[in-house]
BAFI-3210 file (N, C-alpha, C; in Angstrom, 3 decimals, decimal comma, padded with zeros to 6 digits):
// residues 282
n [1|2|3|4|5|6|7|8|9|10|11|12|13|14|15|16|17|18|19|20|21|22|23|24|25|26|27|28|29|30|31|32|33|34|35|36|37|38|39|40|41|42|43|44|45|46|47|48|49|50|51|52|53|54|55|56|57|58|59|60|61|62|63|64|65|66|67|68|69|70|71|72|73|74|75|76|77|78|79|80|81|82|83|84|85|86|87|88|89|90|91|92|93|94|95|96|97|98|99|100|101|102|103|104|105|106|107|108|109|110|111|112|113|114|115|116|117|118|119|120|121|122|123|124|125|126|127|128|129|130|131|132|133|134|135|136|137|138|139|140|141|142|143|144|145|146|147|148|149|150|151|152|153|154|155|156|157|158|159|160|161|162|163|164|165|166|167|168|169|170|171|172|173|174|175|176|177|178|179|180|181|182|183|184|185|186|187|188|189|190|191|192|193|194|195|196|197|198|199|200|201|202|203|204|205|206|207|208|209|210|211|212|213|214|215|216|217|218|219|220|221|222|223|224|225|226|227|228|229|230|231|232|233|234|235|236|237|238|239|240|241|242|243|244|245|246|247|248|249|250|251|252|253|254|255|256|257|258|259|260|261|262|263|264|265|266|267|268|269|270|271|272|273|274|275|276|277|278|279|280|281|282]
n.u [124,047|121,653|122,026|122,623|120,047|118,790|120,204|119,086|116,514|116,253|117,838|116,027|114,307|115,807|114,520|113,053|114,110|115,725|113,855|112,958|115,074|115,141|112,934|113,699|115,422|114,366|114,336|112,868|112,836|114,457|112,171|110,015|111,141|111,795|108,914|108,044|109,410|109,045|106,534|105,930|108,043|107,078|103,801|102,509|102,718|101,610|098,982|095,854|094,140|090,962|090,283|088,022|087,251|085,936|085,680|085,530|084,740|083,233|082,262|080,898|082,289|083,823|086,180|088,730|091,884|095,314|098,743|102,852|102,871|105,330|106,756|108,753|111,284|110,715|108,151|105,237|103,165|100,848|100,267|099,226|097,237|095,373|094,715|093,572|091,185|090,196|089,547|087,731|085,546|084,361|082,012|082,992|084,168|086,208|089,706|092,670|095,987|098,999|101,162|104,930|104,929|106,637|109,883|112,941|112,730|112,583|112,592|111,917|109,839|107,475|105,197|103,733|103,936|101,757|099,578|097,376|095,919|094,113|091,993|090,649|087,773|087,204|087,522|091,314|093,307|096,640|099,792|103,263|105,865|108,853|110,278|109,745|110,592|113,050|114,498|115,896|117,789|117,948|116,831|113,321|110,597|109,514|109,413|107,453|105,147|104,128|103,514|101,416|099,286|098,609|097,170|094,934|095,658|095,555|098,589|098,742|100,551|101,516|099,507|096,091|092,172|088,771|086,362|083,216|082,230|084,654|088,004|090,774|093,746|096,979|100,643|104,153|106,832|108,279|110,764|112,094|111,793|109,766|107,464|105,036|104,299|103,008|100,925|098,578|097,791|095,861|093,362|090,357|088,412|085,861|086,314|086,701|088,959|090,837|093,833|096,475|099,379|102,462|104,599|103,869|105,438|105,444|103,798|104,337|105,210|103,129|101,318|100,234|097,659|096,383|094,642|093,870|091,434|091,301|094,797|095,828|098,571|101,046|103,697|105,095|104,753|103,774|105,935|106,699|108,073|107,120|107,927|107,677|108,103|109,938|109,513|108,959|111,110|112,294|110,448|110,580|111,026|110,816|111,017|108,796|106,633|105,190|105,057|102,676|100,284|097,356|095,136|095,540|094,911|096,557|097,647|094,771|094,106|093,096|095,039|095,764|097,058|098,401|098,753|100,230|101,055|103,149|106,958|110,117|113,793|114,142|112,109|109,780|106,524|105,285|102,891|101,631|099,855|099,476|097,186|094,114|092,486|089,834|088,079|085,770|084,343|083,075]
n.v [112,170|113,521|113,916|111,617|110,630|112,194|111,591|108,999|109,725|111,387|110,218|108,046|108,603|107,754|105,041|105,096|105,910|103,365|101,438|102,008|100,742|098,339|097,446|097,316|095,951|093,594|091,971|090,044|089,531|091,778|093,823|093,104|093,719|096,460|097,089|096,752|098,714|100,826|101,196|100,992|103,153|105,067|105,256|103,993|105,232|107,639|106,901|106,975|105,527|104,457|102,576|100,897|099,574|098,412|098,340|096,580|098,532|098,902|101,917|104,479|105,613|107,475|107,558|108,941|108,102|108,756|108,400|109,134|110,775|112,485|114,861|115,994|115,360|113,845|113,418|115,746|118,478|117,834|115,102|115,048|117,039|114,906|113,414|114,741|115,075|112,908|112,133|114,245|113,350|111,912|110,343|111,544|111,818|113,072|113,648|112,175|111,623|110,361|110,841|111,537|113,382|114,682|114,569|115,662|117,742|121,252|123,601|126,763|125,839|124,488|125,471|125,739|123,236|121,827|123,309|122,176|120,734|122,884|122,771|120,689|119,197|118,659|118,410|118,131|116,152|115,358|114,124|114,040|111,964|110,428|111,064|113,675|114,818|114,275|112,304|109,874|112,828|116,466|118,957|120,058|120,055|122,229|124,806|123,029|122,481|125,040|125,752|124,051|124,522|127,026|125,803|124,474|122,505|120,227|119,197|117,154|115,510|113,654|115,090|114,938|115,235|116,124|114,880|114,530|113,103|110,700|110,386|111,163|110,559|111,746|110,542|111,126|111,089|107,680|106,817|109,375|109,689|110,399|109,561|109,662|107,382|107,262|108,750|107,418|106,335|107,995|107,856|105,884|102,766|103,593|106,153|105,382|105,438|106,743|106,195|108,210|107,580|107,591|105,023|101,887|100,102|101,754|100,059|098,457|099,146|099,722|099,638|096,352|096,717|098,638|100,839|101,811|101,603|100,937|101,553|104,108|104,051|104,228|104,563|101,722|101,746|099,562|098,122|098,817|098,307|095,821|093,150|089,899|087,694|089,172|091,334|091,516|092,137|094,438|096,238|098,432|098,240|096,328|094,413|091,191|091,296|090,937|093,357|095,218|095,904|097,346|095,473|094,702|092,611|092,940|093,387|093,550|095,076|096,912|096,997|099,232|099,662|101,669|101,805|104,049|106,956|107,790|107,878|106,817|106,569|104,821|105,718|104,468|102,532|099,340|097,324|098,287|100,825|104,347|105,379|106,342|105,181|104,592|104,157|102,418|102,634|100,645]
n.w [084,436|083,264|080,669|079,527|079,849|077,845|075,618|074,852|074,795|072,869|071,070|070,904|068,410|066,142|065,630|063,682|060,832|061,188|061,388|058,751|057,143|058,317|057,050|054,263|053,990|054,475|057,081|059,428|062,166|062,913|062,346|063,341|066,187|065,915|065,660|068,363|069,721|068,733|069,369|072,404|072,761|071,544|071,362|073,366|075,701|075,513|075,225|077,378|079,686|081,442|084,512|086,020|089,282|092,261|095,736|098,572|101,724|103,693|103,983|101,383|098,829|096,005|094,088|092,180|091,326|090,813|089,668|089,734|087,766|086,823|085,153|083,558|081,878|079,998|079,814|079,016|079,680|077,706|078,095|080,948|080,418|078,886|080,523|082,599|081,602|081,221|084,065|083,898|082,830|084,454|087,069|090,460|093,774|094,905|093,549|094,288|094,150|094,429|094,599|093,268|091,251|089,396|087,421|087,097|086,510|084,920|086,930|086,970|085,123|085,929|086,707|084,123|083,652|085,237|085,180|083,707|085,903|087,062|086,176|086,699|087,697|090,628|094,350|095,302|096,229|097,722|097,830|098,313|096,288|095,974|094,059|093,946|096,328|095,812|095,987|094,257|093,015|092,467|095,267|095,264|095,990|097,834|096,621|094,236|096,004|096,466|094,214|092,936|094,805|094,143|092,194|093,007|094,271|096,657|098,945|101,342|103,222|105,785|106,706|107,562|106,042|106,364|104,464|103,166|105,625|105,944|106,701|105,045|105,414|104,589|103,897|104,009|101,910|101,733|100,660|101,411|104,362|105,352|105,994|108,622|110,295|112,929|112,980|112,342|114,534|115,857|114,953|115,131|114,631|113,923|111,910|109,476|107,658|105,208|103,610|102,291|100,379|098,610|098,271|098,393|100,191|102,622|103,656|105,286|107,808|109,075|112,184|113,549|114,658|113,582|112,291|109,797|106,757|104,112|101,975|099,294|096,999|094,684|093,062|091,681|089,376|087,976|087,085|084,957|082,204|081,358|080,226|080,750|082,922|084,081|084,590|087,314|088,731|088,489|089,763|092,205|095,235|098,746|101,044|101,410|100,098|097,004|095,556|092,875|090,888|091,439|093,128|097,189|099,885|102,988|106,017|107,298|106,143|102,995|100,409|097,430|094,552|092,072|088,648|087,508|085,358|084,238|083,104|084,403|084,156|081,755|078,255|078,107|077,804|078,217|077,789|079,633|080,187|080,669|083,552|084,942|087,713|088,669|092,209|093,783|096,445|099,046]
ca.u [122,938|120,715|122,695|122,390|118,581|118,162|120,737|118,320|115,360|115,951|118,311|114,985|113,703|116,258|114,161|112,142|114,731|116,162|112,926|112,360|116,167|115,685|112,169|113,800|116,406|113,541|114,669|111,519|112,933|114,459|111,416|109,069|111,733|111,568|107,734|107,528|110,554|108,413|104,943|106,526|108,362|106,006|102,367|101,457|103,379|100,821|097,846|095,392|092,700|090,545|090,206|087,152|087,300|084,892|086,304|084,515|085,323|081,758|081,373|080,607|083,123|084,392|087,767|089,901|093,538|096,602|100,512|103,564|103,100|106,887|106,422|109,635|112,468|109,798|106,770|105,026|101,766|100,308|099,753|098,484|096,000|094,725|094,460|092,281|089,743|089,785|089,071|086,534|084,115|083,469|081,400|083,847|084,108|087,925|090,838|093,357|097,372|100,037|102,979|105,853|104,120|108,324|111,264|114,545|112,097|113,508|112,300|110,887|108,612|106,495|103,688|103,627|103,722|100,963|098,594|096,040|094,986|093,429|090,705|089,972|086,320|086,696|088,671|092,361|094,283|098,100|100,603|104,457|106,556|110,575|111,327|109,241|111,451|113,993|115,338|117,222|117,836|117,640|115,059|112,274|109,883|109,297|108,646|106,340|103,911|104,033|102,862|100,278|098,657|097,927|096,632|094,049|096,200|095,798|099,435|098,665|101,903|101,442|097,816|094,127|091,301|087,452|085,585|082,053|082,453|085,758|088,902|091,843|095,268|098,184|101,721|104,689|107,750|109,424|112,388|112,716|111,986|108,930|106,009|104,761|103,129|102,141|100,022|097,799|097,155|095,523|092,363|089,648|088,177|084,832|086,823|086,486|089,833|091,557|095,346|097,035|100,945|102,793|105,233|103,308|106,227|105,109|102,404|105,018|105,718|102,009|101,279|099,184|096,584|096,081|092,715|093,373|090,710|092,369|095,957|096,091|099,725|101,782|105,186|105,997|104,605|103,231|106,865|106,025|108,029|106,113|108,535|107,080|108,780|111,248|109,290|108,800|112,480|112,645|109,600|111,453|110,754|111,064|109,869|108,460|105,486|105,575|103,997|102,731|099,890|095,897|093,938|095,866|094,807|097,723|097,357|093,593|092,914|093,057|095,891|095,289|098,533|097,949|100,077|100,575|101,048|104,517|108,249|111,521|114,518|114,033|111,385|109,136|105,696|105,107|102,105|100,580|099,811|099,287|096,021|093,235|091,895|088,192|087,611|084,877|084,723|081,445]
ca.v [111,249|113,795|113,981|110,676|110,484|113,232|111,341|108,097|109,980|111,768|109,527|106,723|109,175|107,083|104,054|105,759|105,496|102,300|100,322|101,782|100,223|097,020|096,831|097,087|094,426|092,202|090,982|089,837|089,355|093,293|094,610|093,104|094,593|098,089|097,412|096,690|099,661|102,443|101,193|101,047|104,122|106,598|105,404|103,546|105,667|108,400|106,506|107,280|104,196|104,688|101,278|100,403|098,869|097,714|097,562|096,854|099,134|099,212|102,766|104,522|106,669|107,022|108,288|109,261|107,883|108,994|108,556|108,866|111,600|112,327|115,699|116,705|115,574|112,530|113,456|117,483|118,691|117,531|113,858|115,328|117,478|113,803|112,408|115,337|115,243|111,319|112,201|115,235|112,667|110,828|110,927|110,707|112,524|114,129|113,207|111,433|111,948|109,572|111,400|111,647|114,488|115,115|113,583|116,016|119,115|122,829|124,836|127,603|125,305|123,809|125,947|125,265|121,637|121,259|124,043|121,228|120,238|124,082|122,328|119,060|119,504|118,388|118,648|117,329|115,886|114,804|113,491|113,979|110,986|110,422|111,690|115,537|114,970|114,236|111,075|110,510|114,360|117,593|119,421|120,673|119,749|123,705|125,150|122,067|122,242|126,244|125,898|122,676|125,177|128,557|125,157|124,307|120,776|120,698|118,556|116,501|115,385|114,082|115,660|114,657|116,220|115,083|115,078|113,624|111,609|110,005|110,757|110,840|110,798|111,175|110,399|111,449|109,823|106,471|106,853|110,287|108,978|111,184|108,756|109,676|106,633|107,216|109,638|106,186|105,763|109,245|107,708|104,664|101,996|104,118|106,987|105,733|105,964|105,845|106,848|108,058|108,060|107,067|104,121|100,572|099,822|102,378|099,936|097,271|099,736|099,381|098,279|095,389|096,676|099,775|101,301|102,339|100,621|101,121|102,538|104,225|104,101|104,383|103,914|100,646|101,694|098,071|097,101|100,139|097,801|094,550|091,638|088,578|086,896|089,723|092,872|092,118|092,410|096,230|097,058|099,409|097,758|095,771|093,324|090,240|091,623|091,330|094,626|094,830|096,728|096,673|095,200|093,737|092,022|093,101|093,834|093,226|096,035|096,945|098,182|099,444|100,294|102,259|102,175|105,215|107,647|108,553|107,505|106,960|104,996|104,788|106,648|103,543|101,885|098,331|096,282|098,865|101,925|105,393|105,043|107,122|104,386|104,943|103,473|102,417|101,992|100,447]
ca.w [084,185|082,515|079,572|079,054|079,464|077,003|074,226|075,117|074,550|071,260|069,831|069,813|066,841|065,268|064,936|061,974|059,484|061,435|060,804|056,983|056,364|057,814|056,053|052,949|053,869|054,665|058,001|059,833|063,441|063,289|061,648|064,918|067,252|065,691|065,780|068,995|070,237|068,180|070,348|073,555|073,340|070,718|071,110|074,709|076,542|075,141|075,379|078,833|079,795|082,406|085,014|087,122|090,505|093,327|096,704|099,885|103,033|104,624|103,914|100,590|098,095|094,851|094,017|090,962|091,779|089,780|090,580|088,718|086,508|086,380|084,222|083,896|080,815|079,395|079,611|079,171|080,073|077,296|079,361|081,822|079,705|078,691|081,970|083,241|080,428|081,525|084,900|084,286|082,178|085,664|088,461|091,296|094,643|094,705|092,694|094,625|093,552|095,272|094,911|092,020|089,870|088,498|087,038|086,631|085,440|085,324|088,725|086,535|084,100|087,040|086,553|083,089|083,014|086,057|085,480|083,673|087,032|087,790|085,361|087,522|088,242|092,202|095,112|094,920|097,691|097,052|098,603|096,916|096,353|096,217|092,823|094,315|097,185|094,831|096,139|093,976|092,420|093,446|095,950|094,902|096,987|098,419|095,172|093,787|096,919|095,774|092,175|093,411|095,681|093,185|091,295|094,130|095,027|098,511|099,410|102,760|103,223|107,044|107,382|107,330|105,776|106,686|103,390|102,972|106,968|105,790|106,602|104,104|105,646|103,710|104,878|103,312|101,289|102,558|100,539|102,212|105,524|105,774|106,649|109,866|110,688|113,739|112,766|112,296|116,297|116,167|114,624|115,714|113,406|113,450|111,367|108,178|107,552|103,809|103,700|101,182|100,338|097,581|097,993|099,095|101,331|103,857|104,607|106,228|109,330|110,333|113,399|113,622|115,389|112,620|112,308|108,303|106,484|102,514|101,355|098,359|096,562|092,970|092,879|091,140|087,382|087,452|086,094|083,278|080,887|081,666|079,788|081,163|084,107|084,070|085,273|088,725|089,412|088,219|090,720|093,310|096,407|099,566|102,007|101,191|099,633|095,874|095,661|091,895|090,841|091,785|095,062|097,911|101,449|103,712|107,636|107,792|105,484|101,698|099,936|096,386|093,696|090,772|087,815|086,985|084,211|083,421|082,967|085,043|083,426|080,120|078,121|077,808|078,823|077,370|078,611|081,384|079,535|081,274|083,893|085,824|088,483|089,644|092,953|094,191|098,185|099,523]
c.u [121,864|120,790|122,785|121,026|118,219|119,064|119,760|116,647|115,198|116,669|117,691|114,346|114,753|116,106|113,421|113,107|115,586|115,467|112,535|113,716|115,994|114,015|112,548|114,930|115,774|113,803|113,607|111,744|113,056|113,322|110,594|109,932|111,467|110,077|107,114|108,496|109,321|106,938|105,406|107,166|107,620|104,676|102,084|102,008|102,372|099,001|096,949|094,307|092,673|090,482|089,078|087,884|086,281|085,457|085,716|085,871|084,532|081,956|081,696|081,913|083,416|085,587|088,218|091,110|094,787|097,397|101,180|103,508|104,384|107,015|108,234|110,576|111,589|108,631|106,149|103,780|100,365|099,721|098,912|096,948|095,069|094,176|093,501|091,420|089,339|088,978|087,525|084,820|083,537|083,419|081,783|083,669|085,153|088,822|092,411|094,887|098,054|101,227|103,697|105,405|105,827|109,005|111,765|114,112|112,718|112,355|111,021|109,606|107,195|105,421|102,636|103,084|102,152|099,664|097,454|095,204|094,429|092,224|090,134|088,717|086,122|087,701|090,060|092,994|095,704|098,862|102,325|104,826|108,333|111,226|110,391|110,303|112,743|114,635|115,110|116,609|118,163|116,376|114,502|110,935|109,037|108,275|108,017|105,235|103,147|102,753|101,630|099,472|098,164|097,360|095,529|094,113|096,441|096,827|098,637|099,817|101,990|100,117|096,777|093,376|090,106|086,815|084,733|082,145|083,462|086,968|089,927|093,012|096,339|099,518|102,676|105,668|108,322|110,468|113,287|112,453|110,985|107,418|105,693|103,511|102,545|101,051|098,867|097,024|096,030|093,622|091,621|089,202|087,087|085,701|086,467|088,012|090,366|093,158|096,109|098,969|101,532|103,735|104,149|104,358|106,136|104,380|103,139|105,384|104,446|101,965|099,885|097,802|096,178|094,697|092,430|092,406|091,086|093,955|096,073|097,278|099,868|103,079|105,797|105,723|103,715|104,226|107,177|106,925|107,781|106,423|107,968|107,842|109,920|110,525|108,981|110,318|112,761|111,558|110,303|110,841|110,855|110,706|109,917|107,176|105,991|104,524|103,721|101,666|097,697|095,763|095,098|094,667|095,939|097,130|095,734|093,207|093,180|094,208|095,755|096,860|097,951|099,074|101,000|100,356|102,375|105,704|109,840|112,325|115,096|112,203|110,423|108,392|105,368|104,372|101,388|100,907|099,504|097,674|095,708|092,485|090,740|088,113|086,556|084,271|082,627|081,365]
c.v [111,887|114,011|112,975|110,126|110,991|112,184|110,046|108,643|111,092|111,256|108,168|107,534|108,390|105,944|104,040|104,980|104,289|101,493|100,457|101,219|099,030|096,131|096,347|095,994|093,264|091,591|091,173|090,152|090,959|094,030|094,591|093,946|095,669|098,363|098,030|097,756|100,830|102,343|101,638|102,863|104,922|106,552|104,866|104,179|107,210|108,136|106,639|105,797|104,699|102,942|101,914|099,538|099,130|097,553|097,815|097,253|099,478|100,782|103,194|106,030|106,417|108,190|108,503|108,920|107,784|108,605|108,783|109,382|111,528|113,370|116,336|116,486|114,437|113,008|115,659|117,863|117,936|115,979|114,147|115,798|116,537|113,179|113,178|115,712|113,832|111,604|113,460|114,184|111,680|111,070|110,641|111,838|113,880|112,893|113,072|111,238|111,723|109,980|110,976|112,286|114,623|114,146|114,943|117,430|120,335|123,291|125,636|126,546|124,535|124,138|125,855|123,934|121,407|122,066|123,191|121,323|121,325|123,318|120,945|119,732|119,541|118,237|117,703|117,555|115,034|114,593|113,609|112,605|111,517|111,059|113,420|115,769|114,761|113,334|110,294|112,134|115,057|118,384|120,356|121,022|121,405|124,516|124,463|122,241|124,106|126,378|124,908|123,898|126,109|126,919|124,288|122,750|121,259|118,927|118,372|115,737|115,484|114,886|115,012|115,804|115,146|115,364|113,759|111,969|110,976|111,068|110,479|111,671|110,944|111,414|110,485|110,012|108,708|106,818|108,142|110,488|110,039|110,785|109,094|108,607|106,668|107,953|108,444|106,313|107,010|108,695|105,933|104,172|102,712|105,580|106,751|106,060|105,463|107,011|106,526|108,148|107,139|105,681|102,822|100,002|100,701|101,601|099,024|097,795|099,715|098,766|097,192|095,327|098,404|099,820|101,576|101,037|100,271|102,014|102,338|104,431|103,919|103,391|102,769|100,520|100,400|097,419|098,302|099,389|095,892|093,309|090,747|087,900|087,839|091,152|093,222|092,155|094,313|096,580|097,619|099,514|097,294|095,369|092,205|089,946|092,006|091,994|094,913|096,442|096,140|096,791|094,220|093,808|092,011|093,920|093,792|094,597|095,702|098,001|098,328|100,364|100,693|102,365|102,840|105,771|107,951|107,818|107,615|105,752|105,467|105,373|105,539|102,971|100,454|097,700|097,056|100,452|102,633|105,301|105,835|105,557|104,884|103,672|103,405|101,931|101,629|099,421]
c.w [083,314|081,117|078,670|078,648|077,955|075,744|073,922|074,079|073,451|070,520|069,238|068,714|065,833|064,866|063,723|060,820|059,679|060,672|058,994|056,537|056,671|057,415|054,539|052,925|054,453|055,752|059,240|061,475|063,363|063,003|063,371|066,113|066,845|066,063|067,223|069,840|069,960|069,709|071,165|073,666|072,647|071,026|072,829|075,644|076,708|074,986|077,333|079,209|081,575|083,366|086,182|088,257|092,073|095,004|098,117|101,773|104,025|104,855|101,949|100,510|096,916|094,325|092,739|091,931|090,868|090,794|089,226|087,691|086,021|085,049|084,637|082,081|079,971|078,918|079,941|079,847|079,503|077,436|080,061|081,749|079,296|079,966|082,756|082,870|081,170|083,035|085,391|083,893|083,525|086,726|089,942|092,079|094,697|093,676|094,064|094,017|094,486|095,129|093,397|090,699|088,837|088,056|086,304|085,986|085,543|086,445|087,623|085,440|084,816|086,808|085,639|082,803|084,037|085,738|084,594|084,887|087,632|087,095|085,515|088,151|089,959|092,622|094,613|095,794|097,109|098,128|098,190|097,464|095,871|095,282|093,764|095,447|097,253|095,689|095,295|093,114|093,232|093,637|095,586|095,614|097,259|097,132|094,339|094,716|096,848|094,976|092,743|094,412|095,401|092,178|091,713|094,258|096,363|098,823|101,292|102,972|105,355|107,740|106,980|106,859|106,298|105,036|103,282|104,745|106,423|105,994|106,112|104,440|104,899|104,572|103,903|102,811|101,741|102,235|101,241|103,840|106,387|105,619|107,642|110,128|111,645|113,806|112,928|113,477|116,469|115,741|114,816|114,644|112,916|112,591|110,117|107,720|106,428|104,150|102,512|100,787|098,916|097,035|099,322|100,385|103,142|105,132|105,471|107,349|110,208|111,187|113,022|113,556|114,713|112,697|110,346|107,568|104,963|102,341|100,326|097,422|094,994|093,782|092,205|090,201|087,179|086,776|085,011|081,897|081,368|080,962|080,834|082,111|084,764|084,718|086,534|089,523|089,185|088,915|092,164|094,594|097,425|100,370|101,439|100,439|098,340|095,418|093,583|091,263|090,882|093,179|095,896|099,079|101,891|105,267|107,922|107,328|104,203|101,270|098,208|095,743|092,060|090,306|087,309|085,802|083,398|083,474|083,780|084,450|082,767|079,609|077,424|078,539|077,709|078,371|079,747|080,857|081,098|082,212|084,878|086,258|089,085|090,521|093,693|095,368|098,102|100,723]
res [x|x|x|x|x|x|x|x|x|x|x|x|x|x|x|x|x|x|x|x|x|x|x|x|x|x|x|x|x|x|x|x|x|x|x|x|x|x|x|x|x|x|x|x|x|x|x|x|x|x|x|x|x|x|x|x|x|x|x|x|x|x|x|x|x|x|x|x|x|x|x|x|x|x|x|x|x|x|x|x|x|x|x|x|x|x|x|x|x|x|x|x|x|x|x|x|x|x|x|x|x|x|x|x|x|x|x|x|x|x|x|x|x|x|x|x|x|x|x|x|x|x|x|x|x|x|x|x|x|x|x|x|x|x|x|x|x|x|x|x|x|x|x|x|x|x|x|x|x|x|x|x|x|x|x|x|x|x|x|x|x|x|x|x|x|x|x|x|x|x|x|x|x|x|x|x|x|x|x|x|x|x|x|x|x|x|x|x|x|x|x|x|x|x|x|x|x|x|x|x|x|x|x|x|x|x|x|x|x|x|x|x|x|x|x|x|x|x|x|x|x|x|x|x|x|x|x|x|x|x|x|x|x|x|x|x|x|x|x|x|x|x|x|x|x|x|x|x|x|x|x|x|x|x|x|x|x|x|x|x|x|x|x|x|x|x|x|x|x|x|x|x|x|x|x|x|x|x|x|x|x|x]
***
C-alpha cells in the first residue's frame, strides 16, 4: 500500500506538463479539471487559516485546537512550521492536539518532522489518534509519545490535568479500543470538565448522565475532499450521528470537530483547507 501512495503522490507532478498539453489543445473541460487537480493537490493542501469560535460552557477559556497532522509520507514539517507561527500570533491558554500527528512516517524521522512544536509559546496537551496507534499500520505509538515529550507535549492519553480551575481529560483511541470512558464518572458537573480525544464517535458510549461539559475531537478531515453531496460518505464514522465538522449539541453537552491539517488517502484537500481552531469557552 505504501508503494502505491508514494507512485500517487509523485506521479501528480505529472499534471504540469498534463495541463500545458491540453492547454494547447484547447480543451476547456480538461483544462478546469487540471485546474482544479493542481489546487487541490499543490496549493490548499499547503495553505493554514485560522477559525474563530464562541462557545458557551459557563466557565471561561480559550484554546488552540489542532488534529490530523498526519506528518509522515504527505505532509513534512514544513506544515507544521506554518501552523505554529498561526498559533503563536494568538492569545490562547494551551494548545490542544486530538490525536493523528502520523501517517506511515519512518521511526527515526519523528523528531525531525515534530520538533516545530518545541516553539509553541504555551502548554500542550495531546491525545494520539488511530493512525499514532497505527490502526491501520504499524506501532508506533511508544516511540511517538517519546519524541512528543523531549518536545514538551504532555500526551494524556486516559489522564487529566487541572489547568487554570478546569479540568482537561483526554481519553485515548476508539479505533484502538483505548477510550477509557469511565474515567468520566470520576468527575462532578462542578469540575469544569472539557475532554479531549480524537475520534467524535467516542462520544456515543457516554452515559447519559455524563458530567463532560465540551468534547474536543478531529478525525473526520471535514470530508478533506469536500465534492458536494458526496463527502459525507468518506467521513470515517459511525452511529447515527452525521459527525461532520464544527459545533454540535449531543448528550446535553458540546461537542466540537476540527478539521484538521493533514492528509490520509490521497494527497488532497479540496474545500476545507488545513486549520488552527481558536475556541472560545465562556
Amino acid at each position: 500500500m505504501l508503494s502505491i501512495k508514494l507512485i500517487i503522490y509523485y506521479g501528480s507532478y505529472l499534471a504540469f506538463p498534463l495541463l500545458y498539453w491540453v492547454v494547447k489543445k484547447r480543451n476547456y473541460f480538461l483544462i478546469f479539471l487540471g485546474i482544479i487537480f493542481i489546487y487541490s493537490r499543490f496549493i490548499e493542501p499547503k495553505m493554514v487559516f485560522v477559525n474563530h469560535y464562541k462557545i458557551e460552557t459557563g466557565f471561561k477559556a480559550k484554546y488552540a485546537l489542532i488534529a490530523d497532522i498526519h506528518l509522515g509520507i504527505y505532509n513534512d514539517e514544513t506544515i507544521l512550521k506554518k501552523v505554529v507561527q498561526k498559533i503563536n500570533n494568538q492569545a490562547v491558554d494551551v494548545l490542544l492536539i486530538a490525536g493523528d500527528f502520523t501517517y506511515e512516517p519512518k521511526i527515526e524521522e519523528l523528531e525531525k518532522l515534530f520538533k516545530p512544536l518545541k516553539d509553541v509559546k504555551v502548554p500542550i496537551y495531546a491525545v494520539l489518534g488511530n493512525h499514532d496507534k497505527q490502526h491501520p499500520g504499524a506501532k508506533l505509538d511508544r516511540e511517538l509519545v517519546e519524541i512528543l515529550s523531549k518536545l514538551n507535549v504532555n500526551v494524556i492519553d486516559n489522564e487529566a490535568v487541572k489547568f487554570n480551575g478546569i479540568t482537561i481529560l483526554g481519553l485515548g483511541s476508539n479505533w484502538a479500543n483505548d477510550d477509557d470512558i469511565a474515567l468520566i464518572n470520576n468527575y462532578t458537573k462542578d469540575e469544569n470538565l472539557v475532554i479531549l480525544t480524537h475520534n467524535p464517535d467516542t462520544t456515543l458510549n457516554y452515559p447519559l448522565n455524563h458530567t463532560a461539559d465540551i468534547t474536543l475531537v478531529g478525525h473526520t478531515h471535514g470530508g478533506q475532499v469536500r465534492v458536494p453531496w458526496l463527502y459525507h460518505f468518506m467521513i470515517p464514522v459511525c452511529g447515527d450521528i452525521a459527525w461532520n465538522q464544527g459545533e454540535y449539541d449531543y448528550k446535553n453537552h458540546k461537542v466540537f470537530i476540527t478539521s484538521g491539517v493533514g492528509m490520509v488517502g490521497l494527497p488532497f484537500r479540496f474545500l476545507i483547507p488545513p486549520v488552527v481552531d481558536i475556541i472560545e469557552l465562556y
